[in-house]
N, C-alpha and C positions, 0 to 999 in steps of 0.2 A: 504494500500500500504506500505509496510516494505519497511525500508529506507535502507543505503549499506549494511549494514549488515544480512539483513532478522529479523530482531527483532520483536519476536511475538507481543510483548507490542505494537507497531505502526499499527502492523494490528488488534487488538484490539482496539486501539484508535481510527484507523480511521471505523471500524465497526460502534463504537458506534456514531461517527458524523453520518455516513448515516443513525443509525436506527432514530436520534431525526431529521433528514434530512427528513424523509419518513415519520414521525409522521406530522410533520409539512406541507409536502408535500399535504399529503392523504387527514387530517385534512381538510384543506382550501380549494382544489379542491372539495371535496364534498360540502361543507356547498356552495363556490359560484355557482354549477353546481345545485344544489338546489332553491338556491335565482331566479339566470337564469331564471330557468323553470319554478317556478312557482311566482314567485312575481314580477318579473318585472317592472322600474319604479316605483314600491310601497315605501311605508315610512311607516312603523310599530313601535308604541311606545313602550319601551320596561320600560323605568321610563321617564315617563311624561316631556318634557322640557327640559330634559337632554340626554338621550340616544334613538338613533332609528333605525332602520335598512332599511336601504333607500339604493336602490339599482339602482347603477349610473354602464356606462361603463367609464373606462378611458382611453380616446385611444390615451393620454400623460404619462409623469412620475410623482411622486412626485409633487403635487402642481399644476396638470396639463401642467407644462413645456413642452415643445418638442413634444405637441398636432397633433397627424398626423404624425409622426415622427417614426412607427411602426416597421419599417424594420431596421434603426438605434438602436432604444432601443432591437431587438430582437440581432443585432451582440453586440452590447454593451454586452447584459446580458449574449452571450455564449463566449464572452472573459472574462467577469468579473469571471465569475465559472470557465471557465479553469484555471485559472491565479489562482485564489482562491486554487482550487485542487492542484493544481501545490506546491503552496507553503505550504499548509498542510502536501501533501506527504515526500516534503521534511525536514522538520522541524522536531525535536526531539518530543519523546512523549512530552505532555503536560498536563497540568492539567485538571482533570474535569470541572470547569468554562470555559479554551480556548476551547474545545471539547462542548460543550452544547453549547458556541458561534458559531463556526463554523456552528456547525449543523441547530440552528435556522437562521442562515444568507443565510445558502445553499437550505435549505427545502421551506423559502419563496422565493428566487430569483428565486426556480426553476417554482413553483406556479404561479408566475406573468407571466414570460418566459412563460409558456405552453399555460396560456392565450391569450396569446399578438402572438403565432405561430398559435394556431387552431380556436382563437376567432379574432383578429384582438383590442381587445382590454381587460383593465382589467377587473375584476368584481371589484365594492370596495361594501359594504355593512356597515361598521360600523359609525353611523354616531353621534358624541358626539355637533353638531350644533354651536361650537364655534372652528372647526379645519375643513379641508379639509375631504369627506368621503373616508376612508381607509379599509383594510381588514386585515384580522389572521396574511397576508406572509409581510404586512408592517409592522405590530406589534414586530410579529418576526423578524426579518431584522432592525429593530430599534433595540428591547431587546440585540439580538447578538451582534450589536457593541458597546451597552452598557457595554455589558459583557464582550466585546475584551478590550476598555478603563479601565474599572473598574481590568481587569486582570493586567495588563499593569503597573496600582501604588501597586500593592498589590506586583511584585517582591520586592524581595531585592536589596535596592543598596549595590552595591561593591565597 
């Protein structure tokens, strides 16, 4: 979306948010629509004790908060990405690191979202036994605002 001026560099910028957006997107819709159909309630060791792939629905947020809460998290999540969008569009090109944030924050919100409209709940599948089980679009979505902070102290002060 080129900002007042039609500045190609912004519709390039924001290209590349949506392709790492659709990577991530693509990426975690499949691997959970996988998990889904064929594993189901399973738990698969993947390193003994430590890592497993246990496949839970979440049909809260984060930490299981707001359990049951399905149609709130779905308006929540399509004001949070407008609102996101919104202010992407507007804002001056950016750097590689803001743009790879964006996109890992848009790619998983949208993931969860899809889930939470056609399934009623989320897939999570990653289960490290000493933290809540999570998926790729949490991961991502966490990384991203890692990346939006980390972005954040690295300007210059003036």
């Amino acid at each position: 979306m080129p900002g007042k001026n039609g500045n190609g560099k912004q519709v390039i910028s924001f290209a590349f948010v949506c392709i790492v957006a659709s990577l991530i997107f693509t990426a975690d819709l499949a691997i959970k629509r996988y998990f889904l159909y064929h594993h189901s309630y399973e738990s698969i060791p993947v390193i003994k004790n430590i890592l497993y792939l246990t496949v839970v629905f979440n049909k809260g947020a984060a930490f299981g908060i707001l359990r049951g809460q399905t149609s709130l998290l779905i308006y929540t999540g399509i004001i949070f990405l407008l609102v996101f969008l919104f202010v992407i569009a507007k804002g001056q090109t950016k750097n590689k690191l803001f743009l790879v944030a964006c996109g890992l924050i848009i790619g998983g919100a949208l993931s969860n979202l899809a889930d939470r409209i056609f399934l009623g709940f989320v897939v999570d599948y990653i289960d490290v036994k000493v933290w809540p089980v999570f998926n790729l679009s949490d991961s991502a979505i966490s990384v991203g605002a890692f990346f939006l902070l980390l972005n954040e102290f690295r300007k210059p002060k003036i």
